[in-house]
C-alpha positions in Angstrom: 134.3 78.7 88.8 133.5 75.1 88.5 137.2 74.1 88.7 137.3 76.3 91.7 134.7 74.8 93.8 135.7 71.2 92.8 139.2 72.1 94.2 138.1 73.5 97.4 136.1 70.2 98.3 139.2 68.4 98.1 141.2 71.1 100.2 142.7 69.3 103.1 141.9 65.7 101.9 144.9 63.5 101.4 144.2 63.2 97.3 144.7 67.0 97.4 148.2 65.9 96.7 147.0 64.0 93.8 144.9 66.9 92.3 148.5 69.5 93.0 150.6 66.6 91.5 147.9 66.3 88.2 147.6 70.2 87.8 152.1 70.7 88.0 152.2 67.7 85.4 150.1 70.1 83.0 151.7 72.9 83.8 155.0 71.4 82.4 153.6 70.1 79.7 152.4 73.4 78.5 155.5 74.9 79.1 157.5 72.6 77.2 159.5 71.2 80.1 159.2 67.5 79.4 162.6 66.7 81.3 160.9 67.9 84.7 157.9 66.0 84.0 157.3 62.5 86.1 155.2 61.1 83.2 156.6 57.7 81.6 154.3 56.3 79.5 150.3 55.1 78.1 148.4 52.0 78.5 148.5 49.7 75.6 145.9 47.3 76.9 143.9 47.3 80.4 142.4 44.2 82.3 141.6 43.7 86.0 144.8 41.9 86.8 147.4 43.8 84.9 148.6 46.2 82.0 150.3 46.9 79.9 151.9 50.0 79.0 154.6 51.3 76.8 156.7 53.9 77.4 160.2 55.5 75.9 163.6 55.9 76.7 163.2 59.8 77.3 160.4 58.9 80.1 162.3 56.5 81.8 165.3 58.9 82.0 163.6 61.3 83.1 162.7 60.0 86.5 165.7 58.3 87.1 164.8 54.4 85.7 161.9 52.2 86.0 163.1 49.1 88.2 160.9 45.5 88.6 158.6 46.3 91.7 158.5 50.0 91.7 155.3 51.8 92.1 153.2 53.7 89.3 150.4 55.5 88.9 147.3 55.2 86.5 145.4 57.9 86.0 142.6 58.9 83.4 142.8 62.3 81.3 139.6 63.2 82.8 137.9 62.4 85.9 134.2 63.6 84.0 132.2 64.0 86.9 134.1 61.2 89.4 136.3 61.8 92.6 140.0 62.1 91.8 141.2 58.7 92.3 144.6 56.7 90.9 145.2 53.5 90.2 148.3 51.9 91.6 150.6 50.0 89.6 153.4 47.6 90.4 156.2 46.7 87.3 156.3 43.2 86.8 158.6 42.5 83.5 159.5 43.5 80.3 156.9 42.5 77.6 156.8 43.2 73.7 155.4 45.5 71.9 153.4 45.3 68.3 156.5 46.2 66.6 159.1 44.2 68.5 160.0 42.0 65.8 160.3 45.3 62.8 162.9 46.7 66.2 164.6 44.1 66.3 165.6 43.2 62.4 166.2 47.1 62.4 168.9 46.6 65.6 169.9 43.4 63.6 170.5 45.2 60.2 172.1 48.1 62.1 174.8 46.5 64.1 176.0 44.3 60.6 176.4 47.8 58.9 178.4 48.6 62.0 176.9 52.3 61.9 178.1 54.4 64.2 175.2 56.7 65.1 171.3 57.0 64.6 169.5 58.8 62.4 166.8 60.9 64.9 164.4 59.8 62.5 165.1 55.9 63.4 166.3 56.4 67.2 162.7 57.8 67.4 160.9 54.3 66.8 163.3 52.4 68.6 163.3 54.4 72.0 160.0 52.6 72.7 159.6 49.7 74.5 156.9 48.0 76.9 156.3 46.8 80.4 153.9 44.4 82.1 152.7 46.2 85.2 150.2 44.6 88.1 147.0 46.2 89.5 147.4 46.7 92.9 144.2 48.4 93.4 142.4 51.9 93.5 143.3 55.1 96.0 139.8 57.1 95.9 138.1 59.2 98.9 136.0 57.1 101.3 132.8 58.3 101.9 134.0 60.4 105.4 135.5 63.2 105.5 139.2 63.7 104.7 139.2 59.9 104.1 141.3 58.1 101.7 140.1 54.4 101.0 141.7 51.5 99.0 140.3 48.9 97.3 142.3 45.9 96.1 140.0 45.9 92.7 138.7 48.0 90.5 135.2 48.6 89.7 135.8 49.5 86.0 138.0 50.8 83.9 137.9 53.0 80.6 139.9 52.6 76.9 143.8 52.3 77.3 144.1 55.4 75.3 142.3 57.1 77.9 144.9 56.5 81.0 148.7 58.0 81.7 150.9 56.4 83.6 153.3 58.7 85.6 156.1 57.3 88.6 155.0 59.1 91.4 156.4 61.8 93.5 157.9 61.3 97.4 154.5 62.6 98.1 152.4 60.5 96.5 154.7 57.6 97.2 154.2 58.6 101.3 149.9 58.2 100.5 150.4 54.6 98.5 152.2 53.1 101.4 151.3 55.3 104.8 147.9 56.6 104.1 146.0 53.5 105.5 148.3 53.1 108.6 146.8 54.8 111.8 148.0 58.7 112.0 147.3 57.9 115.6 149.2 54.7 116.2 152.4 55.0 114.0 156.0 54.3 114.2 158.7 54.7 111.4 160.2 51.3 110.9 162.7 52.3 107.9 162.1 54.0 104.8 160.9 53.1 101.6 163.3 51.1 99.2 162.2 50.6 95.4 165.5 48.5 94.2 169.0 47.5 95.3 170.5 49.1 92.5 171.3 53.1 93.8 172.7 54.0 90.9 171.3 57.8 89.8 171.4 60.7 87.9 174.2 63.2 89.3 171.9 65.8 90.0 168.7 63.1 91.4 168.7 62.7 94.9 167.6 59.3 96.4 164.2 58.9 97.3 163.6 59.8 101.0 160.0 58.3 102.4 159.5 57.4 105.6 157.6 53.8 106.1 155.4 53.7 109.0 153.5 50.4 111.0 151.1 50.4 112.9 152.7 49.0 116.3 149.0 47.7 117.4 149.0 45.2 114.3 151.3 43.3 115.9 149.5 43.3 119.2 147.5 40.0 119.7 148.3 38.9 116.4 151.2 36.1 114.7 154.4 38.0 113.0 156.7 36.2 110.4 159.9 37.3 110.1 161.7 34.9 107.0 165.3 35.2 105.1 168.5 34.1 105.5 170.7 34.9 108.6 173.1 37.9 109.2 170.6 39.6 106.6 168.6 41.8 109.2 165.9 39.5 110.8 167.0 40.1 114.4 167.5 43.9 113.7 164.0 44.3 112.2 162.5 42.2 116.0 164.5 44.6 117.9 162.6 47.5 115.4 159.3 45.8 116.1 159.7 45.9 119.9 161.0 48.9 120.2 157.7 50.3 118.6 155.3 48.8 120.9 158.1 50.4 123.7 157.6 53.3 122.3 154.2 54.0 121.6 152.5 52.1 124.4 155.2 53.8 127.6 151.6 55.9 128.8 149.7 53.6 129.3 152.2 50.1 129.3 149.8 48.0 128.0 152.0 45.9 126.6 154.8 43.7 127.8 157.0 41.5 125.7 159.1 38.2 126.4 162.0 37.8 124.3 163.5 34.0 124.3 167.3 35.4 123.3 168.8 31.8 122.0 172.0 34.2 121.1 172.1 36.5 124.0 171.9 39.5 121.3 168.9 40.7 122.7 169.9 41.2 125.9 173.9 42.0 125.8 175.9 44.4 123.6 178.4 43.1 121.2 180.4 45.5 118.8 177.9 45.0 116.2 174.7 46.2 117.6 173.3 47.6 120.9 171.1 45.5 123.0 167.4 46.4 124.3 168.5 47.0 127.6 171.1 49.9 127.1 168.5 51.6 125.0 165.1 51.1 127.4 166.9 50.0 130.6 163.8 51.4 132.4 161.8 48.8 131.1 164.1 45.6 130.3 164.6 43.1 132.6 167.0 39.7 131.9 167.1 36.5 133.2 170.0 34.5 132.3 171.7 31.2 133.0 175.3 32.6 133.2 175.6 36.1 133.7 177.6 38.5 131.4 180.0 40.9 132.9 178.6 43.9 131.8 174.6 43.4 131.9 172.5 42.9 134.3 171.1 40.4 135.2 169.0 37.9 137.0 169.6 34.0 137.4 167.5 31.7 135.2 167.3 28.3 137.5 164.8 25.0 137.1 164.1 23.6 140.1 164.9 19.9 139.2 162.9 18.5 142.0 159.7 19.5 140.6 159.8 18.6 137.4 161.7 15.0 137.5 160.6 13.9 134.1 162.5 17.4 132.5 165.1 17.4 134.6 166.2 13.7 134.2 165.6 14.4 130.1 168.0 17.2 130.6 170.3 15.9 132.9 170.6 12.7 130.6 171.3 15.1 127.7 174.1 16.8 129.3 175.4 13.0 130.4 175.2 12.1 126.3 176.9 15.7 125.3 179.8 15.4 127.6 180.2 12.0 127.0 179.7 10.0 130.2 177.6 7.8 129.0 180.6 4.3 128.9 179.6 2.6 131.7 176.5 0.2 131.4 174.5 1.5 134.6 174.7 5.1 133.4 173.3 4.3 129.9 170.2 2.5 132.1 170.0 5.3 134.2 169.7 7.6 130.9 167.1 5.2 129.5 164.9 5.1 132.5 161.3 6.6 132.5 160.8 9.2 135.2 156.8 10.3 135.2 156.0 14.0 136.2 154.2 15.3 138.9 151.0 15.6 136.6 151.4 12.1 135.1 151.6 10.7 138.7 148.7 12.6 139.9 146.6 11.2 137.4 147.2 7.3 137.8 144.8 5.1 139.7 145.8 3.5 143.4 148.3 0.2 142.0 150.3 2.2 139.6 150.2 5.4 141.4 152.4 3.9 144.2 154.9 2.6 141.6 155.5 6.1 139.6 155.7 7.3 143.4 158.7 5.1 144.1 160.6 6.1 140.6 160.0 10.0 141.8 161.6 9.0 145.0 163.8 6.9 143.8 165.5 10.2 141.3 165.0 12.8 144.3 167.3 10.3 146.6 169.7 10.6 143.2 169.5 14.3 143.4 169.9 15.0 147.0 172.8 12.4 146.9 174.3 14.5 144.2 174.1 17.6 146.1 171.5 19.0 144.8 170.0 21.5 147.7 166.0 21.7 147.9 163.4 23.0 150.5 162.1 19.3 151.6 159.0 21.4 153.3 158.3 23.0 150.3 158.6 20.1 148.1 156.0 18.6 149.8 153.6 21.0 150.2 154.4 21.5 145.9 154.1 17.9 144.4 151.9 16.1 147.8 154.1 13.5 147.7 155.8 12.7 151.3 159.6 10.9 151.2 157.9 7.0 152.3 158.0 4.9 149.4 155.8 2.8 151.6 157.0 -0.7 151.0 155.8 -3.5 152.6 156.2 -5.2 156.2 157.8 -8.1 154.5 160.2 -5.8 152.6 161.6 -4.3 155.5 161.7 -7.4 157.3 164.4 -8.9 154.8 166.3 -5.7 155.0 166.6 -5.6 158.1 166.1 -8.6 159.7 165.3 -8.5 164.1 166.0 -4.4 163.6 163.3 -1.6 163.8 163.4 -0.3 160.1 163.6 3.5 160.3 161.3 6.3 159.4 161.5 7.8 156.2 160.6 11.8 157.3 163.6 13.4 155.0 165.0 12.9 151.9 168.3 12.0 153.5 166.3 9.2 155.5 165.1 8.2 152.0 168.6 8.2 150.9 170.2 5.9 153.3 167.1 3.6 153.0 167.2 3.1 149.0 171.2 2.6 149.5 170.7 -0.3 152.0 168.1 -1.6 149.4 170.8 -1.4 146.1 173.3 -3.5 148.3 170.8 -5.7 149.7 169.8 -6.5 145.7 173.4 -6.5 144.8 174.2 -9.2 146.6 171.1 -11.2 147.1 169.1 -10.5 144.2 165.1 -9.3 144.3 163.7 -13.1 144.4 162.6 -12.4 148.4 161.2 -9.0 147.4 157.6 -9.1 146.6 155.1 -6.8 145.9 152.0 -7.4 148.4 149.8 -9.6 147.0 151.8 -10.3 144.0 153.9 -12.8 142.8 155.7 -10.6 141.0 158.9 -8.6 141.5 159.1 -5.5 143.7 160.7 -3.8 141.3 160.7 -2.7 138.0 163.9 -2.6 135.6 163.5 1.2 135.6 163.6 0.7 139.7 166.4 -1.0 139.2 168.8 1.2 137.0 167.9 4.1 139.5 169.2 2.1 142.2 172.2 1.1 140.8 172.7 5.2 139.4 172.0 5.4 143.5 174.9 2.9 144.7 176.8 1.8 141.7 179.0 -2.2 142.4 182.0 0.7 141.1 182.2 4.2 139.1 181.3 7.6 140.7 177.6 6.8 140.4 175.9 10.3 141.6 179.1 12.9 141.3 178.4 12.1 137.8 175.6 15.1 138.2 177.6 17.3 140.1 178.3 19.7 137.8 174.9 20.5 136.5 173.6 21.6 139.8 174.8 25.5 138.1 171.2 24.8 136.1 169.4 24.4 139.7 168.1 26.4 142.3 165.4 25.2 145.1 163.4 28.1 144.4 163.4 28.3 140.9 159.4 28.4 140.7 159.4 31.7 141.7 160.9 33.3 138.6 157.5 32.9 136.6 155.5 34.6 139.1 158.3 37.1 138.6 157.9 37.1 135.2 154.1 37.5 134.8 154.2 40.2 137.3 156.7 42.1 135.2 155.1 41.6 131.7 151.7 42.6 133.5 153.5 45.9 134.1 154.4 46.5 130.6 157.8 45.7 131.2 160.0 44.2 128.5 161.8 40.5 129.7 164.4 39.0 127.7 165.3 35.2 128.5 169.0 35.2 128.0 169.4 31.6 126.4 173.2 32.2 124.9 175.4 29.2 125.2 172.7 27.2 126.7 172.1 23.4 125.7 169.1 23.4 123.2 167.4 21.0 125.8 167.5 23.8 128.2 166.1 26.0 125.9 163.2 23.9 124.5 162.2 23.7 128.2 162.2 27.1 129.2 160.7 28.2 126.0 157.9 25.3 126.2 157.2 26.0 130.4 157.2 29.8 130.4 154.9 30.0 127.1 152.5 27.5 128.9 152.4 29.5 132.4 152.3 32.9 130.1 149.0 31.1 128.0 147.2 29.6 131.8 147.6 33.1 133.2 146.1 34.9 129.9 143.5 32.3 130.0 142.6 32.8 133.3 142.1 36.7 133.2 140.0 36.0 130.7 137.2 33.9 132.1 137.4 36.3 134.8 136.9 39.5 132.6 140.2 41.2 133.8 142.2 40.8 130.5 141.1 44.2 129.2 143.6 45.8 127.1 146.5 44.2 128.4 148.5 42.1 126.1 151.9 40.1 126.3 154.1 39.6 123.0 156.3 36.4 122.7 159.1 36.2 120.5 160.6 33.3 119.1 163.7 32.9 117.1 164.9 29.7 115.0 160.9 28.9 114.8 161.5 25.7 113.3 162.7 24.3 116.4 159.2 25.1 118.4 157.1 24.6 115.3 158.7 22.2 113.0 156.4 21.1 110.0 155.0 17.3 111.3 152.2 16.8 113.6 153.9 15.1 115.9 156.7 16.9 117.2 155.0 20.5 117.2 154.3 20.8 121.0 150.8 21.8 122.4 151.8 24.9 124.0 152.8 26.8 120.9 149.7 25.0 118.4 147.3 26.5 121.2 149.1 30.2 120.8 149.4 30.2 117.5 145.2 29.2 117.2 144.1 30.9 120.4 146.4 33.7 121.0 144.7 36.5 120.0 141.1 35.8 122.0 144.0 35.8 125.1 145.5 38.8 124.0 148.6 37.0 123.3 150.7 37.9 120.1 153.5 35.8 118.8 156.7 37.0 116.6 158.8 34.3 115.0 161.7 34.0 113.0 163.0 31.5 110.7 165.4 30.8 107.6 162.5 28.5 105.5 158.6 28.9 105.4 158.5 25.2 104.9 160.3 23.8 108.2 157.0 26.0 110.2 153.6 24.1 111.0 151.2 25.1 108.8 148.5 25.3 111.9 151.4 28.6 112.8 151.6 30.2 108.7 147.7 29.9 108.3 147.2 32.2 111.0 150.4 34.5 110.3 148.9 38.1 109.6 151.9 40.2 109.4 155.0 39.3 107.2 158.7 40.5 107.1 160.7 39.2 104.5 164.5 39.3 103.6 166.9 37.4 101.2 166.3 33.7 100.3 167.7 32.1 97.9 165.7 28.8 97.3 163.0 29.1 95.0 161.3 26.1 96.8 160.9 29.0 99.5 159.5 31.5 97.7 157.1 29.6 96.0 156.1 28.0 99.7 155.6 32.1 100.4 153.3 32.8 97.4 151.2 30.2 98.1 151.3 31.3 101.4 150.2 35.0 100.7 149.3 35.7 97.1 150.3 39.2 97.7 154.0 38.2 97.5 154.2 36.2 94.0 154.9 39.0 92.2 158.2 40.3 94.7 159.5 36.0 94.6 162.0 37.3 92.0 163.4 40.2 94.0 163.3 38.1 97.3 165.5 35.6 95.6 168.2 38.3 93.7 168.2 40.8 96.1 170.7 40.4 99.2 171.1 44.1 100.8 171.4 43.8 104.5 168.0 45.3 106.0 166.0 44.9 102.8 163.1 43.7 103.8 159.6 43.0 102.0 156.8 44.4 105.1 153.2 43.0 104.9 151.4 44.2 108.0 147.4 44.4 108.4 147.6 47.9 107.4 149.0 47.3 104.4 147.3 45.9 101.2 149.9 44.9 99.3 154.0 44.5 99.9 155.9 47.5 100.8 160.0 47.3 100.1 161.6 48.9 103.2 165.5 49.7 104.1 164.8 48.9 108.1 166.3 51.5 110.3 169.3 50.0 112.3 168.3 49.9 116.1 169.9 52.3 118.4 170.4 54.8 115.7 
């Protein structure tokens, strides 16, 4: 009666498959039916830490091999008055047992008399061996009802010879590594995946347990996605989006911003499917050059309005296609062009001179052919085409004529032309700055003038072909953006084939508009539940590991991110090329294949949780095995992630 009532309290609670696993164990014991049995072994010696346990060839056979990082269960003869509980195991190494050396000179004196056979008798004692297992912690109920807590210690433990260690059923194996993920908020990411090795009994089937996240751990939080590439890394970020897709498309509370340096996010290839042509509902691309089967939207800058990128950039694409011989284009390259910010923030005298090297770049664009909205340009940076030199100035310009208005930039054009030919031939020695002795002009000034009206060389067609990267209204696409991610819509920044200056920018100007608009919902208590996720891949690029190239933008996400509502998934090959501002504040982990051990030690001291898998991270190279640490998970799970699309 006593068993009875003790079983019904634990009717529909989550150990109940403990307490059915327990009671089948002892029912095949009694019947003599060892080989069915999932028993492998008994604890030699307990501590906090770790165990030690031996076990026998029989056992290990029986269900189907012990390999380094599986999962076991501890579990005493008798609960005597406690809850059911287990304690869970990981296998760590081989270890000896007090009889190692007597088996050993036995195998030594055996294989000199070349025997072919052993006695039962002898194979008895040598079938044993032992293993050094790691406490991962204790599954017990929770104080609620139907609850199942962990705890990553243990608050005591009893004599070695009172514990039996068993490998757990797909049952049990579905409570160690889903019970403490949300039955409310889950998504099967792949399945679990104990070893490499698949190598079986013929009549064992392969272990089929689903493994579940918890798609709101990655909301508002940092995700690290480490390995080597064309090992799964990009498959397991389509995974992650696709369950925040998935389980947020009631409510769309959620929109994501993929920056696709590949364009394998956004377009098909014969390898895998892209986002859009499974969730074309909610995709939207932007690209720079658009493919022939996806659709798409163009990805401009507008080069007017941010001189200081766009002169970086342009001066990039002058030193990759190598048209950099002739001296005025390397000064032109060289030149210091101060943004719209930088300008905005001088005082009166120097003000007017980063004024003139604005204008100055503009006349170089619009000479170039780049088109622009002069009206709107205005009314953007409130700075008007006049470089406002002096009376004097204009006087030795143009001598007894009127000089001209400056209203346009073409005005501006034909002005800072007669000026280059005027110092081309005459020098600046006549040109002073009012109320100065010194020179109107700068050497900066200078090479812009030249780039303007060169003594020979094409001068401004130079730039002609990088006018594809502009577009006069190219401020309008993060409006577009942040409307669209607001929505719950999922936006993927087609980057493929783009120069990596191009992408730095984009990256660095849409992460920055993304965090001001987060920032400002919040001090106006309208951020809510609404959250945007921003996905990064080759991480070492945004967040390399110095303080001084690791831009603001991305330091402030990775600190502040989460009091925004603004979650952040990277990937990279190495944990040591990432900021260690970014891996302090990493929460979830996803880990594949490397092979440095300089890496995996960086991880472990990282995480402790992942010193005991280092071994197995560096050996094993299986395409899609992957090492998951989420916030719902205490310790590392080994997961075969599902392929996307499938």
């Amino acid at each position: 009666m006593q068993e009875f009532f003790k079983s019904a309290t634990y009717q529909n609670h989550p150990i109940r498959v403990l307490i059915d696993f327990l009671a089948n164990e002892n029912s095949l014991e009694q019947a003599k039916q060892y080989n069915l049995q999932r028993f492998v072994g008994y604890a030699l010696s307990i501590g906090y830490d770790s165990v030690t346990m031996i076990t026998s060839d029989p056992y290990k056979v029986n269900v189907g091999g012990v390999p380094r990082n599986s999962f076991l269960i501890m579990v005493p003869d008798d609960f005597d008055g406690i809850p059911p509980h287990f304690t869970l195991l990981r296998v760590l190494e081989t270890t000896e047992t007090p009889l190692s050396r007597e088996v050993q000179q036995t195998y030594f004196e055996l294989q000199k008399r070349s025997m072919p056979e052993l006695d039962i008798f002898t194979q008895s004692e040598l079938q044993w061996s032992a293993l050094k297992v790691e406490v991962l912690g204790m599954f017990y109920p929770g104080q609620q009802t139907n609850e199942l807590e962990f705890s990553s210690d243990l608050n005591n433990y009893l004599s070695a010879h009172k514990y039996r260690i068993y490998s757990p059923t797909e049952e049990i194996l579905d409570l160690i590594i889903n019970s403490q993920v949300q039955k409310s908020d889950q998504f099967q990411i792949g399945k679990l995946r104990l070893t490499e090795n698949n190598l079986r009994k013929r009549d064992q089937k392969e272990i089929d347990v689903p493994a579940y996240v918890a798609p709101s751990d990655f909301m508002g939080t940092r995700t690290a996605l480490f390995g080597k590439t064309r090992l799964g890394k990009s498959n397991t970020i389509k995974v992650i989006i696709q369950s925040l897709i998935e389980t947020t498309k009631n409510n769309r509370n959620v929109g994501q911003l993929i920056f696709d340096v590949n364009g394998e996010y956004a377009n098909d290839n014969p390898q895998n499917r892209s986002l859009p042509s499974i969730f074309p509902d909610v995709c939207e691309v932007y690209a720079l050059t658009k493919k022939k089967n996806t659709e798409s939207k163009f990805l401009k800058l507008n080069f007017y309005e941010v001189p200081d990128k766009s002169h970086e950039i342009v001066s990039e694409l002058l030193n990759n296609d190598r048209k950099t011989s002739s001296s005025y284009v390397k000064s032109f390259i060289t030149a210091n062009i101060p943004s719209i910010e930088e300008y905005r923030e001088l005082q009166r005298g120097d003000k007017v001179r980063a004024k003139r090297k604005i204008l100055f770049y503009w006349a170089i664009l619009k000479k170039s052919g780049f088109d622009i909205d002069e009206i709107e340009l205005i009314k953007n940076t409130e700075i008007e085409f006049d470089p406002k030199f002096n009376k004097a100035v204009k006087e030795e310009l143009y001598g007894d004529e009127e000089a001209p208005t400056i209203h346009t930039l073409s005005d501006l054009v034909s002005f800072l032309d007669k000026l280059a030919a005027y110092i081309r031939t005459n020098g600046q020695e006549n040109l002073k700055s009012t109320g100065s002795k010194s020179f109107l002009l700068d050497s900066d000034d200078t090479a812009l003038l030249e780039f303007l009206n060169p003594r020979s060389g094409i001068g401004t067609r130079y730039l002609q072909p990088y006018k594809a990267y502009h577009a006069k209204n190219a401020g309008d696409f993060v409006k577009e953006v942040i409307e669209s991610l607001n929505k719950g819509n999922t936006v993927i920044i087609d980057l493929g084939n783009a120069h990596p200056l191009l992408m730095q920018y984009y990256s660095e100007y849409l992460s920055r508009s993304i965090f001001s608009h987060q920032v400002t919902l919040f001090s106006e208590d309208q951020l809510g539940d609404k959250y945007i996720q921003l996905y990064f891949e080759e991480a070492h690029n945004l967040f390399p590991n110095t303080e001084t190239s690791t831009v603001d933008i991305f330091r402030r996400i990775a600190k502040e991110g989460a009091k925004y509502n603004l979650g952040m998934v990277y990937s990279t090959q190495s944990v040591s090329t990432i900021h260690p501002d970014l891996l302090a504040q990493t929460e979830n982990f996803f880990v594949a294949h490397m092979s440095s051990e300089q890496e995996t030690n960086a991880l472990g001291r990282l995480n402790v949780e992942f010193v005991s898998s280092k071994n197995d991270i560096l050996r094993l190279k299986r395409k899609g095995f992957i090492r998951m640490l989420t916030r719902s998970h205490r310790f590392v799970i080994p997961v075969q992630i599902r392929k996307f699309g499938e």
